[in-house]
Jmol script that loads the backbone (N, CA, C; Angstrom):
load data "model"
ATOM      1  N   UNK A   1     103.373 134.407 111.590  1.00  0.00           N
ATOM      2  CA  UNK A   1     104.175 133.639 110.656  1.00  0.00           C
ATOM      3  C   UNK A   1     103.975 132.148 110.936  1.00  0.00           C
ATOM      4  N   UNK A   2     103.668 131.069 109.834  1.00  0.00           N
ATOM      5  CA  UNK A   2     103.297 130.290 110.243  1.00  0.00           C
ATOM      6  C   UNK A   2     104.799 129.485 109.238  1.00  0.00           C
ATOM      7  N   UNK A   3     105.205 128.428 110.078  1.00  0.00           N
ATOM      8  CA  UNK A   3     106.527 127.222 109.490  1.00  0.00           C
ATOM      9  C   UNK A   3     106.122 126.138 109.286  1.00  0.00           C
ATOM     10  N   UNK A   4     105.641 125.914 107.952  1.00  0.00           N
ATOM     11  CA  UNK A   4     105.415 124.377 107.614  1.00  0.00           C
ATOM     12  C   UNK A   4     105.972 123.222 107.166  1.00  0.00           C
ATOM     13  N   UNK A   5     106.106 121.951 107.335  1.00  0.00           N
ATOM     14  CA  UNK A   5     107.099 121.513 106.889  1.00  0.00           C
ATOM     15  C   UNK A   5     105.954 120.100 106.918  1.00  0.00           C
ATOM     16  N   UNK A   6     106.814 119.545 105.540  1.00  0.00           N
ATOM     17  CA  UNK A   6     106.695 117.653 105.541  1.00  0.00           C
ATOM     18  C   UNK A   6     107.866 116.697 105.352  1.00  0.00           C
ATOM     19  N   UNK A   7     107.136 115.741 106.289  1.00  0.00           N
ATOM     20  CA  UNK A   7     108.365 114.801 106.147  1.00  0.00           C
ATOM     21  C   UNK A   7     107.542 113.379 104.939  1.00  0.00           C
ATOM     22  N   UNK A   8     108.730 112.888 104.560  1.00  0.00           N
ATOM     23  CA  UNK A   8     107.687 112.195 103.339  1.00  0.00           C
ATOM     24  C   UNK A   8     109.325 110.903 103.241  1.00  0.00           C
ATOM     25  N   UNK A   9     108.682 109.411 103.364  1.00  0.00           N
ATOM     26  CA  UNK A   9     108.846 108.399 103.026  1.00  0.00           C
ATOM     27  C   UNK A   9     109.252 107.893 102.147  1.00  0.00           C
ATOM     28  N   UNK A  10     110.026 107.381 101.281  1.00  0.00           N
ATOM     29  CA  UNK A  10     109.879 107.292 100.238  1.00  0.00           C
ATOM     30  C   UNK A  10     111.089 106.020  99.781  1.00  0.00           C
ATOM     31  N   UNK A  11     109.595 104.674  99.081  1.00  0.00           N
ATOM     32  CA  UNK A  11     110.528 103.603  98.811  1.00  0.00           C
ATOM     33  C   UNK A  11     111.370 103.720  97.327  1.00  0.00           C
ATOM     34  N   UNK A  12     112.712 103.169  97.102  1.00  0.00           N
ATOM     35  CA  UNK A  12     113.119 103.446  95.647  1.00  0.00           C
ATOM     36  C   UNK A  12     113.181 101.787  95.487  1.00  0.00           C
ATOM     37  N   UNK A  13     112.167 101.296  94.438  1.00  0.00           N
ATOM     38  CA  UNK A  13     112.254 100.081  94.285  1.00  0.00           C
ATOM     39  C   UNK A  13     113.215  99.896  93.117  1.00  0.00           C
ATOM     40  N   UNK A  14     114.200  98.750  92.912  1.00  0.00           N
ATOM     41  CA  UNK A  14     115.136  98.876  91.821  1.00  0.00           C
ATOM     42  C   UNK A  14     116.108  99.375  92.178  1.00  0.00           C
ATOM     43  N   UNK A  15     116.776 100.267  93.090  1.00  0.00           N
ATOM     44  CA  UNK A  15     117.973 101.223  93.333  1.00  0.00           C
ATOM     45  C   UNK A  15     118.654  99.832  94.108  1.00  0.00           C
ATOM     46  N   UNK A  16     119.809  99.627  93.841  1.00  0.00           N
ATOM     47  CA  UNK A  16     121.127  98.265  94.525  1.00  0.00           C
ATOM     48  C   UNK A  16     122.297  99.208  95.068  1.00  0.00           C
ATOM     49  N   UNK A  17     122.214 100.114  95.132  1.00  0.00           N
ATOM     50  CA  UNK A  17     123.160 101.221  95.341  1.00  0.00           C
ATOM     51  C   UNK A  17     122.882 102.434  95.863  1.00  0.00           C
ATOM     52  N   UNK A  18     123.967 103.177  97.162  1.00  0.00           N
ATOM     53  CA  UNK A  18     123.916 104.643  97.442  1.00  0.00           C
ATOM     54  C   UNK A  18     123.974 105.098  96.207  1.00  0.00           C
ATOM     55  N   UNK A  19     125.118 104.622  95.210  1.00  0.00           N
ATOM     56  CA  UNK A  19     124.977 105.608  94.306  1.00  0.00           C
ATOM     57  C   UNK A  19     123.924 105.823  93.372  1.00  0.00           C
ATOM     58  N   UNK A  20     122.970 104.928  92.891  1.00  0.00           N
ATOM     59  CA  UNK A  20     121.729 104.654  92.574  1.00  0.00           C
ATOM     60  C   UNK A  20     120.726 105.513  93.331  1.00  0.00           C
ATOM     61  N   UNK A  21     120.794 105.565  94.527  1.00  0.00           N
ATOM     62  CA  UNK A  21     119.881 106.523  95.522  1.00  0.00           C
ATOM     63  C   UNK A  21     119.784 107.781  95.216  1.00  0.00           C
ATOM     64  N   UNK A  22     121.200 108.103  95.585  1.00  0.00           N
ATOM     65  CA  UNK A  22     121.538 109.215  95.525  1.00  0.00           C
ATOM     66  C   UNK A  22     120.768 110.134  94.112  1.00  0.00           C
ATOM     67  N   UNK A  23     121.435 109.777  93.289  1.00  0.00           N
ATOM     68  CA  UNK A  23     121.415 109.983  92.201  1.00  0.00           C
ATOM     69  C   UNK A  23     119.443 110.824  91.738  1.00  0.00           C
ATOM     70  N   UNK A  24     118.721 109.359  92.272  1.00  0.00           N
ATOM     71  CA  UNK A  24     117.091 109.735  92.186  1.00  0.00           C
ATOM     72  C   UNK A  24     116.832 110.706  93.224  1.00  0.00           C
ATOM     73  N   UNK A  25     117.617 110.980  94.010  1.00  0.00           N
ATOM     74  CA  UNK A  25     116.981 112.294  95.262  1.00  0.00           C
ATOM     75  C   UNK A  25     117.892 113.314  94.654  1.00  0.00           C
ATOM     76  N   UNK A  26     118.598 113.350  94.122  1.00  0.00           N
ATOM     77  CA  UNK A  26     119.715 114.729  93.550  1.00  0.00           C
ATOM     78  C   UNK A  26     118.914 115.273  93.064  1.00  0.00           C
ATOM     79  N   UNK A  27     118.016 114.581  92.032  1.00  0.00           N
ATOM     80  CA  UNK A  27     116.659 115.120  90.724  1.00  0.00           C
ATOM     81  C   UNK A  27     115.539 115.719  91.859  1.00  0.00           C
ATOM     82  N   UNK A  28     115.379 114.843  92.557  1.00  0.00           N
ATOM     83  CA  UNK A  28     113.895 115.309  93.104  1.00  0.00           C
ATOM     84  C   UNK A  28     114.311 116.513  94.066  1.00  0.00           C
ATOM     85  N   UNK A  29     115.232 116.589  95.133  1.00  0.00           N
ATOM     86  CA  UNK A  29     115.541 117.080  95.999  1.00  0.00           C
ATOM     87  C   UNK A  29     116.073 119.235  94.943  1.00  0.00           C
ATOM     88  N   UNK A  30     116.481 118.811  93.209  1.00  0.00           N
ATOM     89  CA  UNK A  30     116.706 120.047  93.381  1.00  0.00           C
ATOM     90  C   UNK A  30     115.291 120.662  92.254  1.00  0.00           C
ATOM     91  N   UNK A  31     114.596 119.359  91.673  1.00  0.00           N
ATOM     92  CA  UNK A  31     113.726 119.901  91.218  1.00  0.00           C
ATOM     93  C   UNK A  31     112.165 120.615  92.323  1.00  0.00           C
ATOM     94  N   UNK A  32     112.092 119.601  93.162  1.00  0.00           N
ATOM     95  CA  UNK A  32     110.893 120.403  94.026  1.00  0.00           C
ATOM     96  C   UNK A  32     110.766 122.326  94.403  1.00  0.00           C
ATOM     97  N   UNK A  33     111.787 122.934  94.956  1.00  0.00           N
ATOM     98  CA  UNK A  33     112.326 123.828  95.287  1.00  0.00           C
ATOM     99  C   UNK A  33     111.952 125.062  94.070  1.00  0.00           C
ATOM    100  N   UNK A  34     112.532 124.429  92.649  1.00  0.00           N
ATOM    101  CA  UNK A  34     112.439 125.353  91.687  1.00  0.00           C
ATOM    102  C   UNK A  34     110.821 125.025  91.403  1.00  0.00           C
ATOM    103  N   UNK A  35     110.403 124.370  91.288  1.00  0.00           N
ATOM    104  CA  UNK A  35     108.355 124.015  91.193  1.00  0.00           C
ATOM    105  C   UNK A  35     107.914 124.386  92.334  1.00  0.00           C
ATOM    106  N   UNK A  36     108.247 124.564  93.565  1.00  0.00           N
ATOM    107  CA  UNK A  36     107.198 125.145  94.597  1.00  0.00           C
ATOM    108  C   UNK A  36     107.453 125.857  95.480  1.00  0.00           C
ATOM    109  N   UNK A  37     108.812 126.044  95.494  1.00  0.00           N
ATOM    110  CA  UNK A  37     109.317 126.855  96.462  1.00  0.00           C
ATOM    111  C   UNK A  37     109.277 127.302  97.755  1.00  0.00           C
ATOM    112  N   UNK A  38     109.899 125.322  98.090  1.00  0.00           N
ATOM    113  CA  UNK A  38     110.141 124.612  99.225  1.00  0.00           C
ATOM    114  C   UNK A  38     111.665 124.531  99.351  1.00  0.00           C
ATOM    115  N   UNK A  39     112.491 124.402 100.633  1.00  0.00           N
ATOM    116  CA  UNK A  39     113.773 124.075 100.714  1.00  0.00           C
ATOM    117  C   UNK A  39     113.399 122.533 101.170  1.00  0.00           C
ATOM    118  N   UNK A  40     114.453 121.859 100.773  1.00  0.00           N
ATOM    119  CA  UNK A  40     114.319 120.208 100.814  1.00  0.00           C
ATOM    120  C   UNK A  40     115.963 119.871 101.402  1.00  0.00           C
ATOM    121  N   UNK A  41     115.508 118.499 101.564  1.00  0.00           N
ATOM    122  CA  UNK A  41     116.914 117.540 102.385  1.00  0.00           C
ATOM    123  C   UNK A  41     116.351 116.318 102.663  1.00  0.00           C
ATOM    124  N   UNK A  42     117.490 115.849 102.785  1.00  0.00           N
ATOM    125  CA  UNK A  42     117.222 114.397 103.232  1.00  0.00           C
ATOM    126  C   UNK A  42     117.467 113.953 104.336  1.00  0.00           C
ATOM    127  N   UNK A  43     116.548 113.766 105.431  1.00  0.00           N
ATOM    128  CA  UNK A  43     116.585 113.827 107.092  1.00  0.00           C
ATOM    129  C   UNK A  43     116.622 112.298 107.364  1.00  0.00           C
ATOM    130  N   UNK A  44     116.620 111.226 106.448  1.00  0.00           N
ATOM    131  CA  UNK A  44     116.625 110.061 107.308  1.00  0.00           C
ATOM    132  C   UNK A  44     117.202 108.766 106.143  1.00  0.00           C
ATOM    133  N   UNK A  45     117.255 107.609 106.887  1.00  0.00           N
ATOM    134  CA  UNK A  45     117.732 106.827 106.148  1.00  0.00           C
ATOM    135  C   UNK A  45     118.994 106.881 105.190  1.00  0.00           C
ATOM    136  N   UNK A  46     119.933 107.713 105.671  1.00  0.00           N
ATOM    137  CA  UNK A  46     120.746 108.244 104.379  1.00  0.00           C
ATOM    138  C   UNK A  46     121.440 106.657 103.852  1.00  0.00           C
ATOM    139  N   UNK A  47     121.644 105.654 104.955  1.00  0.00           N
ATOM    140  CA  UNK A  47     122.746 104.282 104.497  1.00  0.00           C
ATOM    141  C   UNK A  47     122.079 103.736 103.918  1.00  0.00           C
ATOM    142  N   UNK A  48     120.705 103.503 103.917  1.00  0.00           N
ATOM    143  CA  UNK A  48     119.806 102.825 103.403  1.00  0.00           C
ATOM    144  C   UNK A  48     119.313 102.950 101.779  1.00  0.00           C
ATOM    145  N   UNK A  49     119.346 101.816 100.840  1.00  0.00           N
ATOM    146  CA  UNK A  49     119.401 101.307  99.429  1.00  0.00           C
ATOM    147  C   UNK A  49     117.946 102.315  98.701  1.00  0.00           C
ATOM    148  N   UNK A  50     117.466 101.466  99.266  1.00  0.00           N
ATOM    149  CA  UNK A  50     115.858 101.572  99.028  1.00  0.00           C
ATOM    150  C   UNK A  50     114.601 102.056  99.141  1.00  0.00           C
ATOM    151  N   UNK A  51     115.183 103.486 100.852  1.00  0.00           N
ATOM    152  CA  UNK A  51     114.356 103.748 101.552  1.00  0.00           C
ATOM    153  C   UNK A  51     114.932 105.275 101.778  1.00  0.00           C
ATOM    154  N   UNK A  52     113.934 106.362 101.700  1.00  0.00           N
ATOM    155  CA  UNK A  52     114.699 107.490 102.108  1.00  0.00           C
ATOM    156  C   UNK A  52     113.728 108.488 102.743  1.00  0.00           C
ATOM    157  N   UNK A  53     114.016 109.135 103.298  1.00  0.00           N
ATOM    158  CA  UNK A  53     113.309 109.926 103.950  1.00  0.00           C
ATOM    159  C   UNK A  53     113.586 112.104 103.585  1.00  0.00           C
ATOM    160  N   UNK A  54     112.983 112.454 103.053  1.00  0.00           N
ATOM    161  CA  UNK A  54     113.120 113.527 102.920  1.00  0.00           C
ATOM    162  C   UNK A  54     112.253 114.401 103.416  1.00  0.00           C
ATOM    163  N   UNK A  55     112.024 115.841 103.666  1.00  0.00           N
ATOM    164  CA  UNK A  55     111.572 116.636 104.344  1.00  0.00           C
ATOM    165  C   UNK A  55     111.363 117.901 103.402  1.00  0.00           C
ATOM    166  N   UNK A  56     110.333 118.954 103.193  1.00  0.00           N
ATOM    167  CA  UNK A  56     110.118 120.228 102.669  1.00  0.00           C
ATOM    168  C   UNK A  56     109.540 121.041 103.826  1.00  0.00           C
ATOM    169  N   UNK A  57     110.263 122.283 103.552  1.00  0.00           N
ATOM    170  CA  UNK A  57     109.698 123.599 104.997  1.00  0.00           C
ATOM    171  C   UNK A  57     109.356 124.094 103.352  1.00  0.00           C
ATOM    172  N   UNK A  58     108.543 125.179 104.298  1.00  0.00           N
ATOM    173  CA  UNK A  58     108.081 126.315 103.677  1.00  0.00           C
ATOM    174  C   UNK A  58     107.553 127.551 104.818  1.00  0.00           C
ATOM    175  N   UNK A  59     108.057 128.867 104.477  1.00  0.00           N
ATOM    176  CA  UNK A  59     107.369 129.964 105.719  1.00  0.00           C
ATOM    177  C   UNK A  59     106.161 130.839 105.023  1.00  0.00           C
ATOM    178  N   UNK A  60     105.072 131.051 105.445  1.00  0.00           N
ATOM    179  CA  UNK A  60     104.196 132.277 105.521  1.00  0.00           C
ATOM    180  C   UNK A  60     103.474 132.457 106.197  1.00  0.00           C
ATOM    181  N   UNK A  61     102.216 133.186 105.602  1.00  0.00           N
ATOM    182  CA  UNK A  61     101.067 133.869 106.303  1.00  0.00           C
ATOM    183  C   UNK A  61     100.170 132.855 106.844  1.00  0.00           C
ATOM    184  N   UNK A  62      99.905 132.297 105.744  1.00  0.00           N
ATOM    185  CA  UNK A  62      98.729 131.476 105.434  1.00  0.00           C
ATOM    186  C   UNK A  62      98.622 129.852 105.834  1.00  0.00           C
ATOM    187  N   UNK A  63      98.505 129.780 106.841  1.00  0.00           N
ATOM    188  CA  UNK A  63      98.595 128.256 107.252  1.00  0.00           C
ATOM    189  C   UNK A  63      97.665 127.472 106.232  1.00  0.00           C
ATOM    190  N   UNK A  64      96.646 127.884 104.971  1.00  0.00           N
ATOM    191  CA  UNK A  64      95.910 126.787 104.561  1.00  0.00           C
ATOM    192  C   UNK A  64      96.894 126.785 102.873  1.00  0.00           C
ATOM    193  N   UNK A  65      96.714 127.963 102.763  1.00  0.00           N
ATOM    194  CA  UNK A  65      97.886 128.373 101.526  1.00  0.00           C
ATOM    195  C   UNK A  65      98.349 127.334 101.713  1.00  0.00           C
ATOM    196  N   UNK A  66      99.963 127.572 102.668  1.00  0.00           N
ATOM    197  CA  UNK A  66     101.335 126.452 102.696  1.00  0.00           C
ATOM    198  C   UNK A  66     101.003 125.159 102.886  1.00  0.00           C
ATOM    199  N   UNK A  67      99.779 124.598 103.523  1.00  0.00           N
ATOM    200  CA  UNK A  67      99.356 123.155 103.666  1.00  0.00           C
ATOM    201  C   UNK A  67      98.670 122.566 101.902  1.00  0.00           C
ATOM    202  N   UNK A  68      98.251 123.911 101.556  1.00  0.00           N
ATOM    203  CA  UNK A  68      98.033 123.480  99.814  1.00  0.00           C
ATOM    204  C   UNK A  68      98.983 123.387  98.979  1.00  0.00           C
ATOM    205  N   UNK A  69      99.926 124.145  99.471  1.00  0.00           N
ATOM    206  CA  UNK A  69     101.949 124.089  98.559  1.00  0.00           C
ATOM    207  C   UNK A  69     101.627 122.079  98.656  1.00  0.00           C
ATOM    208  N   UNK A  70     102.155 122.256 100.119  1.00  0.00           N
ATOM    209  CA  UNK A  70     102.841 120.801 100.167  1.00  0.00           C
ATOM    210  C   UNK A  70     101.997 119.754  99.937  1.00  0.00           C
ATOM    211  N   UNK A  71     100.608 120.062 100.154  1.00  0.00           N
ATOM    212  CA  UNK A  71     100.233 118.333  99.536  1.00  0.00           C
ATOM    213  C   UNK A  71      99.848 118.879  97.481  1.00  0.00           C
ATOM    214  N   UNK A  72     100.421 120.278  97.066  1.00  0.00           N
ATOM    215  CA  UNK A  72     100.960 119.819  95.666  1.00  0.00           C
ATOM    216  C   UNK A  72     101.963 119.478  95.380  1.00  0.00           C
ATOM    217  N   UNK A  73     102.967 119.473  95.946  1.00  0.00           N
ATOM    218  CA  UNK A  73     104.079 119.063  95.965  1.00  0.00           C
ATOM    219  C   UNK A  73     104.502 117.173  96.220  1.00  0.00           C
ATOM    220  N   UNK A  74     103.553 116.557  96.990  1.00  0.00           N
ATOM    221  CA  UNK A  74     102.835 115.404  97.026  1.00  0.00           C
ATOM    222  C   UNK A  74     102.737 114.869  95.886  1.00  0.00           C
ATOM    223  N   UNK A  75     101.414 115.222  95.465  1.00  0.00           N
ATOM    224  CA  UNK A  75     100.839 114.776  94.486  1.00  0.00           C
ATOM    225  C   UNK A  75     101.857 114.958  92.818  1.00  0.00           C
ATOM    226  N   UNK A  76     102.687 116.116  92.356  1.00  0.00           N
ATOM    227  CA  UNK A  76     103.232 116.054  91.678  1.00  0.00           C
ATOM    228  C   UNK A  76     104.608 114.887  91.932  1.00  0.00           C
ATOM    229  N   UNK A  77     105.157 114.982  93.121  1.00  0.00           N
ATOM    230  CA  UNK A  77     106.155 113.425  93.204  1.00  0.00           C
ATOM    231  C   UNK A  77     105.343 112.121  92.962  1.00  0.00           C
ATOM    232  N   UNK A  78     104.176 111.833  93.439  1.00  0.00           N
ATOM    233  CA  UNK A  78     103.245 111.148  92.698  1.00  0.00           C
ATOM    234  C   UNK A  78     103.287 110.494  91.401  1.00  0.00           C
ATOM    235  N   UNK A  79     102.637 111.382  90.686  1.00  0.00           N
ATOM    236  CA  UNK A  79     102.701 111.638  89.524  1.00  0.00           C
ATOM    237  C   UNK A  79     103.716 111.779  88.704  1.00  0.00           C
ATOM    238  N   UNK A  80     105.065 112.325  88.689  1.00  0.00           N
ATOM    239  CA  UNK A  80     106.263 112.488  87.931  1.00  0.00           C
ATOM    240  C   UNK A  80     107.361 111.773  88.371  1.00  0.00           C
ATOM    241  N   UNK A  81     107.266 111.014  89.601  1.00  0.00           N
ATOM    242  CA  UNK A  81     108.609 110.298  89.882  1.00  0.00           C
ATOM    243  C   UNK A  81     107.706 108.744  90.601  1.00  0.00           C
ATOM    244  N   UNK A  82     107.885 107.989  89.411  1.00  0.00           N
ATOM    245  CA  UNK A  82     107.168 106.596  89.663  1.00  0.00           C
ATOM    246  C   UNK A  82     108.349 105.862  90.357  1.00  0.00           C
ATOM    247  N   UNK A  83     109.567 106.394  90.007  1.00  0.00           N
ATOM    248  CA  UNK A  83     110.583 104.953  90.537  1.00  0.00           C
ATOM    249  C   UNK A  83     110.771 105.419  92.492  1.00  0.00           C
ATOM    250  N   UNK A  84     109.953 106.655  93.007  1.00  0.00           N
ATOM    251  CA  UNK A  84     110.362 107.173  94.177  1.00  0.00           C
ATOM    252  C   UNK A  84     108.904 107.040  94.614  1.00  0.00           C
ATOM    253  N   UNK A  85     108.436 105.348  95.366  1.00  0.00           N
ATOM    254  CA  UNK A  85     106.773 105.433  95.674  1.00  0.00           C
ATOM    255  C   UNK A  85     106.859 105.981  97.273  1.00  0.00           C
ATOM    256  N   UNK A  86     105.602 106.908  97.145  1.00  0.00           N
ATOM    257  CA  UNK A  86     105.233 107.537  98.646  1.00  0.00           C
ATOM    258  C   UNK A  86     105.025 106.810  99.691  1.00  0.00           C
ATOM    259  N   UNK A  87     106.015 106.144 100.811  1.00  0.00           N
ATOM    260  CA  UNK A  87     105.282 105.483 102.122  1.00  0.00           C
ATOM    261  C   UNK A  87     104.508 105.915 102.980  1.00  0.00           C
ATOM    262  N   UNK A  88     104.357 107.073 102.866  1.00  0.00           N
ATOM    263  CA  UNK A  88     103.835 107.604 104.510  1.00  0.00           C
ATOM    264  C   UNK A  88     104.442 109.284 104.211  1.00  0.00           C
ATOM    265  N   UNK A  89     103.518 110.278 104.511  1.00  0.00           N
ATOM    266  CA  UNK A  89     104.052 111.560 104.630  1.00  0.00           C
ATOM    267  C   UNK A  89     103.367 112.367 105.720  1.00  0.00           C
ATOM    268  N   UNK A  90     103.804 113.165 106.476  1.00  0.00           N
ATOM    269  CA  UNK A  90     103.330 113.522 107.778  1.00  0.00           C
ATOM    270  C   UNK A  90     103.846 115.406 107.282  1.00  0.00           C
ATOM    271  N   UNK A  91     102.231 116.093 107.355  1.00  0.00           N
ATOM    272  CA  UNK A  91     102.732 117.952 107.369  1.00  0.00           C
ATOM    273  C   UNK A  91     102.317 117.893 108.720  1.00  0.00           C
ATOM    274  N   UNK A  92     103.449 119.187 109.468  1.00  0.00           N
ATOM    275  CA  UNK A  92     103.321 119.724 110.525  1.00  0.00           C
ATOM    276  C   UNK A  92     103.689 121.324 110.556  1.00  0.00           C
ATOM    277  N   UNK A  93     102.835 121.838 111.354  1.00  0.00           N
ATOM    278  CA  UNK A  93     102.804 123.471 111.427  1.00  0.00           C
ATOM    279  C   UNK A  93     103.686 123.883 112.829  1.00  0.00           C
ATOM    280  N   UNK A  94     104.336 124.887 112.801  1.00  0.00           N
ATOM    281  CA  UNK A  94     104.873 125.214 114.196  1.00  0.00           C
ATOM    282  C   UNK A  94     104.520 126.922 113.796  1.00  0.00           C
TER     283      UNK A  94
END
end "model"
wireframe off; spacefill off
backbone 0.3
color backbone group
């Protein structure tokens, strides 16, 4: 059984507000899950305006499989959520 997970960066340029924050990770945090079927959260930065840090696991067989989930899962936040730009994302296997 292989446990994969990413942690992923992420600047919100424009957001002046938690509640502004919030709000753009509520969308992303419950749409990813139903598109790839990852569990998600938000592991860092929670006080912070502009800057957030979220995380996706995923469990199986296939260590190249689940490393192909998450960098689609990447690339579609990419692509569909312009106001949430990617800083830095780090996958790790345990």
């Amino acid at each position: 059984m292989q446990i994969a997970s990413c942690t992923i960066t992420l600047q919100l340029y424009g957001v002046h507000s938690l509640k502004g924050k919030r709000r753009i990770l509520k969308s992303i945090l419950a749409r990813l899950p139903k598109q790839f079927n990852v569990a998600t959260a938000e592991v860092g930065h929670n006080d912070t305006w502009q800057t957030a840090v979220i995380a996706l696991v995923t469990v199986g067989n296939d260590a190249r499989y689940l490393h192909g989930l998450l960098e689609k899962a990447i690339v579609w936040l990419e692509e569909n959520r312009p106001d949430a730009v990617i800083e830095q994302y780090n996958i790790e296997f345990r």
